[in-house]
Backbone as a ProteinNet text record, in pm:
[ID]
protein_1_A
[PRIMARY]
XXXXXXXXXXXXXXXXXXXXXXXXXXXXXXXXXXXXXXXXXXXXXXXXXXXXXXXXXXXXXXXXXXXXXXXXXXXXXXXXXXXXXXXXXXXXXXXXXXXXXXXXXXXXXXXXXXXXXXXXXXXXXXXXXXXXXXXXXXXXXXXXXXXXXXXXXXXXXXXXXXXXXXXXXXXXXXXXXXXXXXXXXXXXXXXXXXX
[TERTIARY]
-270.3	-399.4	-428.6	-340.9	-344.4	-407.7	-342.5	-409.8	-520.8	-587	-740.1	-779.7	-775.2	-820	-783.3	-690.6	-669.1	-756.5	-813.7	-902	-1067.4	-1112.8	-1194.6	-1204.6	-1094.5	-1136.3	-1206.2	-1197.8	-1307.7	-1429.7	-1476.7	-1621.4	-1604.3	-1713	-1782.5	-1700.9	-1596.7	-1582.6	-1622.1	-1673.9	-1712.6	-1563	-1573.8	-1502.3	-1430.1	-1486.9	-1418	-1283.9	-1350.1	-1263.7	-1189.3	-1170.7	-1047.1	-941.8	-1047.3	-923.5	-813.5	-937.7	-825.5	-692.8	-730.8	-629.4	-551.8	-558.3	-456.2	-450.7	-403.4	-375.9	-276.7	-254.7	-167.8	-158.9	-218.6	-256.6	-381.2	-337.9	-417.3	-534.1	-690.8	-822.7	-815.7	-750	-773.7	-725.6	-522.3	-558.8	-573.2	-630.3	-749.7	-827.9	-894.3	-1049.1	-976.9	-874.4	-798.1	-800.2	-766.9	-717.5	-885.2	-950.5	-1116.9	-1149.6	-1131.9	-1136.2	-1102.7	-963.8	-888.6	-983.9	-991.2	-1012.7	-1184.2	-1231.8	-1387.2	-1374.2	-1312	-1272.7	-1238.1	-1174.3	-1107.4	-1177.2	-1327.3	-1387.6	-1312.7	-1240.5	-1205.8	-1253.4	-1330.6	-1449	-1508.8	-1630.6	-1787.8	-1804.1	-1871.4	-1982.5	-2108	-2092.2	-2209.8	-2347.5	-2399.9	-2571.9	-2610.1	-2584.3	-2608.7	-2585.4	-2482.9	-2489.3	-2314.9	-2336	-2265.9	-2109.2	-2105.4	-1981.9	-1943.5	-1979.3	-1971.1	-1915.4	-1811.8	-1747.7	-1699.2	-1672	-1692.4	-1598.9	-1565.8	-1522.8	-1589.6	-1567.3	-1661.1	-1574.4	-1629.8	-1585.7	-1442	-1369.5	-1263.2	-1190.9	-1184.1	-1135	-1120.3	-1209.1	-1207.5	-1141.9	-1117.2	-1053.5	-856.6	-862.1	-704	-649.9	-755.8	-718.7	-577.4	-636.8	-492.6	-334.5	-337.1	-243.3	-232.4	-256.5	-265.7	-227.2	-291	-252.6	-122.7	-60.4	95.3	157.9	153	227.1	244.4	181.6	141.5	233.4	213.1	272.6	463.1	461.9	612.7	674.7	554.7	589.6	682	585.6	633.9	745.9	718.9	828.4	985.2	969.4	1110.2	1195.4	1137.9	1228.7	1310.1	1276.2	1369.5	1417.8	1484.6	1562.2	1457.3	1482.1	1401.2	1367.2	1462.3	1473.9	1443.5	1351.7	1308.7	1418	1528.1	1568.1	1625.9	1684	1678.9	1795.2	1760.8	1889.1	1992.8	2080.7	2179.9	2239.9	2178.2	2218.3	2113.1	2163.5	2036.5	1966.2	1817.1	1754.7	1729	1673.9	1585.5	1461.2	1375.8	1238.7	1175.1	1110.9	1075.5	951.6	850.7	704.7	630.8	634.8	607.6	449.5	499.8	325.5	253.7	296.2	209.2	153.6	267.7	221	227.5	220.9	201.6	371.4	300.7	417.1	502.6	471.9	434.2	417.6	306.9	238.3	238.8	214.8	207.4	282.1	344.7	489.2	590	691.9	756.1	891.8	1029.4	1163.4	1188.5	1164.1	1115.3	1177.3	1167.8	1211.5	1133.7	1071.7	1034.6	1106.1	1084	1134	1083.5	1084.2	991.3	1060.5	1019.1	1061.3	949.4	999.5	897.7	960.1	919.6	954.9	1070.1	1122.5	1227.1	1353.6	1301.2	1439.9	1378.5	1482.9	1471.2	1535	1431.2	1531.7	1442.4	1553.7	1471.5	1393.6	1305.3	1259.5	1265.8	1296	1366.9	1279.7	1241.6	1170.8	1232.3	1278.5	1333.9	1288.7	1198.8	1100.1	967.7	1011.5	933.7	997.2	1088	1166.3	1154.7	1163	1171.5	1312	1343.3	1505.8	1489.1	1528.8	1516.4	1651.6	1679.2	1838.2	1869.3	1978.6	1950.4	1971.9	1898.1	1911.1	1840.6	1876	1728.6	1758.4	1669.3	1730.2	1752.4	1807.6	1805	1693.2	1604.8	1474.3	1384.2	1332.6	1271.5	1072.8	1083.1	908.2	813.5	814	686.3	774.6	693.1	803	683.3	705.2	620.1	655	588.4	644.5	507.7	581.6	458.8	518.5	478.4	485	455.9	548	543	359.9	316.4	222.7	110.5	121.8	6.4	5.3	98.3	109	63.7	49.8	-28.4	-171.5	-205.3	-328	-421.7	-310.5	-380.5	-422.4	-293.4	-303.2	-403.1	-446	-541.6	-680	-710.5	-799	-854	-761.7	-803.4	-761.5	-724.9	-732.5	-748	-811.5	-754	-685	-620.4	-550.6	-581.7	-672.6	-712.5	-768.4	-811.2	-804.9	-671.1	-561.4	-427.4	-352.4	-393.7	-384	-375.7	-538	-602.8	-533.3	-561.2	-492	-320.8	-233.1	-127.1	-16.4	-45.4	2.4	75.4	27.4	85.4	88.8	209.4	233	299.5	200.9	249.7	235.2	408.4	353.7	407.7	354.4	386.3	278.3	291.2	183.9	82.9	-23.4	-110.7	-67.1	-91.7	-46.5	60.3	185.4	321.5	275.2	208.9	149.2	77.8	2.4	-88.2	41.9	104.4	162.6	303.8	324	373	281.2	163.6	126.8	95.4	51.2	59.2	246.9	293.9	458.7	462.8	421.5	433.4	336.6	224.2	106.3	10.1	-23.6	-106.1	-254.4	-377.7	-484.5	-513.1	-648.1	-696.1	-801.8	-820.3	-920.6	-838.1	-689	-605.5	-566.3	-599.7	-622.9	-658.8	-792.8	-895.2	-800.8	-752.4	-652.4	-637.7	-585.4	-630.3	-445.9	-378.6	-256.3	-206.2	-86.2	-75	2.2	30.4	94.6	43.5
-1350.1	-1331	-1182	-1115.1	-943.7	-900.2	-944	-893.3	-895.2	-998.5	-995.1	-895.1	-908.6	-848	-704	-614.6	-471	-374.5	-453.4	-379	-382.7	-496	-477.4	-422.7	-342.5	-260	-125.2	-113.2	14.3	-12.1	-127.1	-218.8	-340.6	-379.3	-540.6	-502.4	-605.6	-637.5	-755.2	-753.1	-864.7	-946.7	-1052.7	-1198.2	-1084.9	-1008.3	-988.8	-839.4	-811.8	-659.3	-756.4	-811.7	-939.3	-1017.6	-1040.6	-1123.8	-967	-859.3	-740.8	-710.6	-693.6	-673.7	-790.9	-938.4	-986	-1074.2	-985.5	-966.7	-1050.9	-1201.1	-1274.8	-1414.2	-1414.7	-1528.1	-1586.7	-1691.9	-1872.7	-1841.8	-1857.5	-1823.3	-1934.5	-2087	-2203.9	-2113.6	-2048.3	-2002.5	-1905.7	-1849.7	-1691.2	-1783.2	-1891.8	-1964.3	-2001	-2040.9	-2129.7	-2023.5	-1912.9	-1811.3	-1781.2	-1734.7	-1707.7	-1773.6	-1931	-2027.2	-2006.6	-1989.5	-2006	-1877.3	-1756.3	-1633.2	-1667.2	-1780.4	-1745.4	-1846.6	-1893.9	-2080.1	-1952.1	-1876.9	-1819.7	-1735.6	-1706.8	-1539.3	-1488.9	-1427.7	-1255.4	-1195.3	-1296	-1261.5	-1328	-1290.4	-1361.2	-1315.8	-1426.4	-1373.4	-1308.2	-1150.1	-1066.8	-1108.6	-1072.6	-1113.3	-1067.3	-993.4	-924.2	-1009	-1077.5	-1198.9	-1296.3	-1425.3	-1486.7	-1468.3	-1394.5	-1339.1	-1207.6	-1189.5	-1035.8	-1076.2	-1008.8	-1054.9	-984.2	-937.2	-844.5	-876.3	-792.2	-805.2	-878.7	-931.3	-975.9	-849.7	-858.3	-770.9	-844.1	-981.8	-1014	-932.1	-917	-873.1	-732.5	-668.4	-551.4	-490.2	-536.5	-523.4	-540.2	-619.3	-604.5	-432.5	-326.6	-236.5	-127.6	-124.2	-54.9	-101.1	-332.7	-354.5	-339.5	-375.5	-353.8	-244.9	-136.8	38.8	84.6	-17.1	-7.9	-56.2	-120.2	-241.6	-170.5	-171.2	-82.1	53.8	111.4	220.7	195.6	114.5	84.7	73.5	-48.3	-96.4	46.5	102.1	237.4	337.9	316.6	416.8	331.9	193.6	129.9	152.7	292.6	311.8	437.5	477.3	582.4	566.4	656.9	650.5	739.4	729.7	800.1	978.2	982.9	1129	1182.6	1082.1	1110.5	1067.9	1103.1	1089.2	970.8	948.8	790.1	762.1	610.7	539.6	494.9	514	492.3	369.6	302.5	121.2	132.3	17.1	-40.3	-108.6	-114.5	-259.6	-309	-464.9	-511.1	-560.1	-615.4	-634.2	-742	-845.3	-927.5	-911.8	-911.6	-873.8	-1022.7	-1128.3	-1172.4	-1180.5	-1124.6	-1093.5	-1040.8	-925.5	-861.5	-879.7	-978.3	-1002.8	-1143.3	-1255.1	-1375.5	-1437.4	-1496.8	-1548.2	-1411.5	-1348.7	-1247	-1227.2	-1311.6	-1301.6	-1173.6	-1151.3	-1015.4	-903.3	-905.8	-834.9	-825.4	-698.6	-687.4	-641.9	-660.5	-626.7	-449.3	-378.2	-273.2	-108.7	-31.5	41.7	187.5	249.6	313.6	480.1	579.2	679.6	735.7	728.1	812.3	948	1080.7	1173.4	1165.2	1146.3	1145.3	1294	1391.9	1450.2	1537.4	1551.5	1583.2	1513.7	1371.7	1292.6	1181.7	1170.6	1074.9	948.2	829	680.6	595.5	528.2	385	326.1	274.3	97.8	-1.3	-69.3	-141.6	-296.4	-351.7	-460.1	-584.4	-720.6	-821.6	-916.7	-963.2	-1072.7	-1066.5	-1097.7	-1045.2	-980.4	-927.7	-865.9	-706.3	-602.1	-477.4	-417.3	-389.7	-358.2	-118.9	-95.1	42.3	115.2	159.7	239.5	400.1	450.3	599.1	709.1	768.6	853.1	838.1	938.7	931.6	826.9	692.9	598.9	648.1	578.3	608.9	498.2	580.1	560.7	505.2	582.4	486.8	475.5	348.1	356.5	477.7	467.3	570.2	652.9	794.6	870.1	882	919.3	986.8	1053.6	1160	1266.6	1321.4	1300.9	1358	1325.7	1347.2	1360.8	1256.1	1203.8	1092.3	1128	1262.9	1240.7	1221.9	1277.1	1232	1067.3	1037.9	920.5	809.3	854.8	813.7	853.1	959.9	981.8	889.2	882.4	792.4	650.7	593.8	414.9	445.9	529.6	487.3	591.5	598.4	665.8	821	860.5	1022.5	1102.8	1060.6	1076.3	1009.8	1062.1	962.4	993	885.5	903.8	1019	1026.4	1118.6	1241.6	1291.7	1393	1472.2	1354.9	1404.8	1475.5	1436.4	1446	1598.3	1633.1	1743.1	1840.2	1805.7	1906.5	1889.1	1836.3	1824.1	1823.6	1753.6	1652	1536.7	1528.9	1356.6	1388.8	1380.2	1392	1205.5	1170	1057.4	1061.7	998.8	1007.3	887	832.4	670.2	668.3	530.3	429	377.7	344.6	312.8	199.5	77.1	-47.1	-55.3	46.5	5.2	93.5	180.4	226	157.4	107	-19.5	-116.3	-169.8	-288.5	-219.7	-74.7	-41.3	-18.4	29.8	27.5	-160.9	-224	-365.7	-410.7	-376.8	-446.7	-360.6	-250.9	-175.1	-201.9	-266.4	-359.3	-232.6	-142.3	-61.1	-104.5	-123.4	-147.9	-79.8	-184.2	-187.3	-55.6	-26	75.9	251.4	233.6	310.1	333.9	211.6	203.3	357.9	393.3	452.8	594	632.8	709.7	767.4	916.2	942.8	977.6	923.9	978.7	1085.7	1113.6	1302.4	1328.4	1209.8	1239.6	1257.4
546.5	607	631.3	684.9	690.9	569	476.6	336.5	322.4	370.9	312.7	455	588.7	697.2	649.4	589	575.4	473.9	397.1	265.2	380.3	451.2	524.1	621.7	662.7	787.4	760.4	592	574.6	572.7	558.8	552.9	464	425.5	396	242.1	219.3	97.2	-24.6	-149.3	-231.5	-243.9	-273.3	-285.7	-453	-522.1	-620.8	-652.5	-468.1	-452.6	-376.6	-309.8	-242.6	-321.2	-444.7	-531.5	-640	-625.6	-725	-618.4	-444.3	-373.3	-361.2	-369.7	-353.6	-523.7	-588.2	-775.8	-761.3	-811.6	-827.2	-721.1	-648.7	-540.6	-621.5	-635	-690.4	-635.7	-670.9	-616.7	-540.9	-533.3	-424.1	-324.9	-330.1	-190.6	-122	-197.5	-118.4	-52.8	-117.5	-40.5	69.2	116.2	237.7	294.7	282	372.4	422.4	301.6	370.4	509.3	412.9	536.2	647.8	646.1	792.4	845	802	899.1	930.2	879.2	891.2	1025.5	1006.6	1131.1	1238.3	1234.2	1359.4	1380.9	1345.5	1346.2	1359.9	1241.7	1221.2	1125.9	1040.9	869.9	905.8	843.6	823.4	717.1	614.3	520.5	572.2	478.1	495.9	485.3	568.1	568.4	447.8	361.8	246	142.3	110.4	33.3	75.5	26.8	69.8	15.2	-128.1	-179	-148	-0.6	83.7	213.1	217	358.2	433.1	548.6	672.1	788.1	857.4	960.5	1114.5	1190.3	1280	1392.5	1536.8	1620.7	1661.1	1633.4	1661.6	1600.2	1436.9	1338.6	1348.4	1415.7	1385.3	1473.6	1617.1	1743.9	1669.6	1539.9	1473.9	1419.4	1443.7	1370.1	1350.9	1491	1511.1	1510.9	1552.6	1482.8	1345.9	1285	1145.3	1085.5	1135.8	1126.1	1090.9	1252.5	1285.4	1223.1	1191.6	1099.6	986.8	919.1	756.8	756.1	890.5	945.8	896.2	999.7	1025.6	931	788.8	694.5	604.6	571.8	476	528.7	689.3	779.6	764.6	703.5	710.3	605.7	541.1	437.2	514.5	620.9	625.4	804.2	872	987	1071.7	1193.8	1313.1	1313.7	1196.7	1195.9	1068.2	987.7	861.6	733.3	749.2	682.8	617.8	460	416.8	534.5	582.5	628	478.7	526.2	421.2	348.1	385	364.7	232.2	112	66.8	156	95.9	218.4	95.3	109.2	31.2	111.2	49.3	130	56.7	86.7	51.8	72.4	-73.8	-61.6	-144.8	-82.5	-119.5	-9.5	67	186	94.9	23.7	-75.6	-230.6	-274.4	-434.7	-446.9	-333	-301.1	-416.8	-522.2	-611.4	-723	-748.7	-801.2	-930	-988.3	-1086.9	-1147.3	-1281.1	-1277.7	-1242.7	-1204.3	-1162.5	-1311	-1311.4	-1390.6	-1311	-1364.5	-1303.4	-1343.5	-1277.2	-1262.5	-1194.9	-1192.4	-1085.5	-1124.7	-979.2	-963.7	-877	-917.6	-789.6	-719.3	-576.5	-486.1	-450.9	-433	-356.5	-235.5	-100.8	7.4	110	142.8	242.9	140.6	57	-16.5	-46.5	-6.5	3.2	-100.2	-245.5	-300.3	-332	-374.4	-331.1	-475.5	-508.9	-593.2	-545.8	-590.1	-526.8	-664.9	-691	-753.2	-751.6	-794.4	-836.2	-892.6	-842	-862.6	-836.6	-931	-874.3	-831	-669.5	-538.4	-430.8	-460	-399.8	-449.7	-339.4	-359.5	-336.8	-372.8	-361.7	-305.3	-204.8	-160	-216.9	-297.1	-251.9	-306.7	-234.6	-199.3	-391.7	-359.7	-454.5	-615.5	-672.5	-811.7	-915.5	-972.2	-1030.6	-1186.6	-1196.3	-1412.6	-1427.3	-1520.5	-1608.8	-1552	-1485.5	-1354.6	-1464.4	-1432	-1537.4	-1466.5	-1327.1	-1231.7	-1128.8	-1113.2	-1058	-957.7	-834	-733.8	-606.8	-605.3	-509.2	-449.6	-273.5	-177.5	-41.2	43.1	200.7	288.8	404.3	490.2	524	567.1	646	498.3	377.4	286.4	290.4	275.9	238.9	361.3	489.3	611.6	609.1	547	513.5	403.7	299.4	218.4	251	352.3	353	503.2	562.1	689.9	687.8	570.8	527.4	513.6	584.3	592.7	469.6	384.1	221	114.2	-5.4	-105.7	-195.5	-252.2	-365.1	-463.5	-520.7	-619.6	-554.5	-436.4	-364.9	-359.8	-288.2	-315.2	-428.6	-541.4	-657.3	-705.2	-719.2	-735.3	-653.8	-502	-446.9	-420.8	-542.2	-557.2	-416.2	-361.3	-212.7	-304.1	-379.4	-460	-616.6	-602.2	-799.5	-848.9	-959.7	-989.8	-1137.8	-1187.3	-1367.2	-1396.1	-1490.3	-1514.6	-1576.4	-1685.2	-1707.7	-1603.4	-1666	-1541.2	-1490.4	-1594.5	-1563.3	-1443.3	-1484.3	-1417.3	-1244.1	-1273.2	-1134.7	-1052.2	-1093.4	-1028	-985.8	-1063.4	-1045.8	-910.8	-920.4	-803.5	-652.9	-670.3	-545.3	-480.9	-599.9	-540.4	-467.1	-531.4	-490.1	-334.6	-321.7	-153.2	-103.3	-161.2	-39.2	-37	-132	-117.5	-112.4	-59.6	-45.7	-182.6	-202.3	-348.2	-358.8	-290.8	-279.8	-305.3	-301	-340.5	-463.7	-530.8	-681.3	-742	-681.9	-766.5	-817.1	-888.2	-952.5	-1028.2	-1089.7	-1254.1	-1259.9	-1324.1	-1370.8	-1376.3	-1326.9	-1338.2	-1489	-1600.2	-1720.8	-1827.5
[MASK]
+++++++++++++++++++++++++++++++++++++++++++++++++++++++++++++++++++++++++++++++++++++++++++++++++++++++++++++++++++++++++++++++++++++++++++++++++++++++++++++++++++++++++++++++++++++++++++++++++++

């Protein structure tokens, strides 16, 4: 349910920017979920048209959980002091890529802050572990705080870019299909490749 509530806290989203953010969830149950959040006011269909849907003031009063969460989410790759915790983790994203359709067994490398780690793709499972992977399909390098900028709006992706805060080289496809596996909002999409 977060999923659909997090792409709308920037405003009124169409039924067709809902189904690109949750890429791989069955259209029956996106409609259940609609459902449930419209039964509970936290969405309404937009007065603007009925395949437009919005936050109500319940929903929107979720922001700052949500914020946190998302927050924590990305902060659980590393220790209190920035740096990687030393354990593998794994992570189960199936919150984020529902069955995971579309998904490929995968691995990506992040440098965040100067510290680099795999993420690793198994399924629906994200696999974290320390240090630079061999052949990783997408490489990306940038900063805890860009990267807070990007997921709560005070940047975007392709701003970052330009002003080289965020270096990303990969295929598009396999890029996309990484910011979906870390639950990146669809609106993060919008992107031009740095390769």
């Amino acid at each position: 349910m977060l999923l659909i509530v997090q792409p709308l806290l920037k405003g009124p989203r169409t039924r067709r920017e809902l189904d690109l953010f949750l890429a791989g969830s069955e259209a029956h149950d996106v409609q259940i979920r609609l459902d449930r959040l419209i039964e509970a006011r936290v969405i309404r269909t937009a007065a603007s048209s009925e395949a437009t849907f919005e936050l109500t003031d319940l929903g929107m009063a979720l922001t700052s959980t949500i914020e946190e969460l998302s927050r924590w989410g990305m902060h659980a790759l590393y220790t209190a002091d920035g740096a990687l915790d030393p354990v593998d983790r794994r992570f189960d994203q199936r919150w984020a890529v529902g069955d995971g359709q579309g998904l490929r067994d995968e691995t990506y490398s992040w440098t965040v802050d100067g510290h680099t780690f795999g993420l690793e793709v198994k399924g629906t499972d994200l696999i974290r572990t320390i240090g630079a992977p061999a052949s990783p399909i997408v490489s990306l390098e940038t900063s805890r705080d860009v990267m807070d900028r990007i997921l709560f709006g005070g940047a975007s992706m392709s701003s970052a870019i330009m002003r080289g805060d965020l270096v990303i080289s990969g295929p598009s496809d396999a890029i996309q299909r990484m910011f979906r596996v870390v639950g990146f909002p669809v609106e993060n999409f919008g992107y031009e490749s740095s390769t």
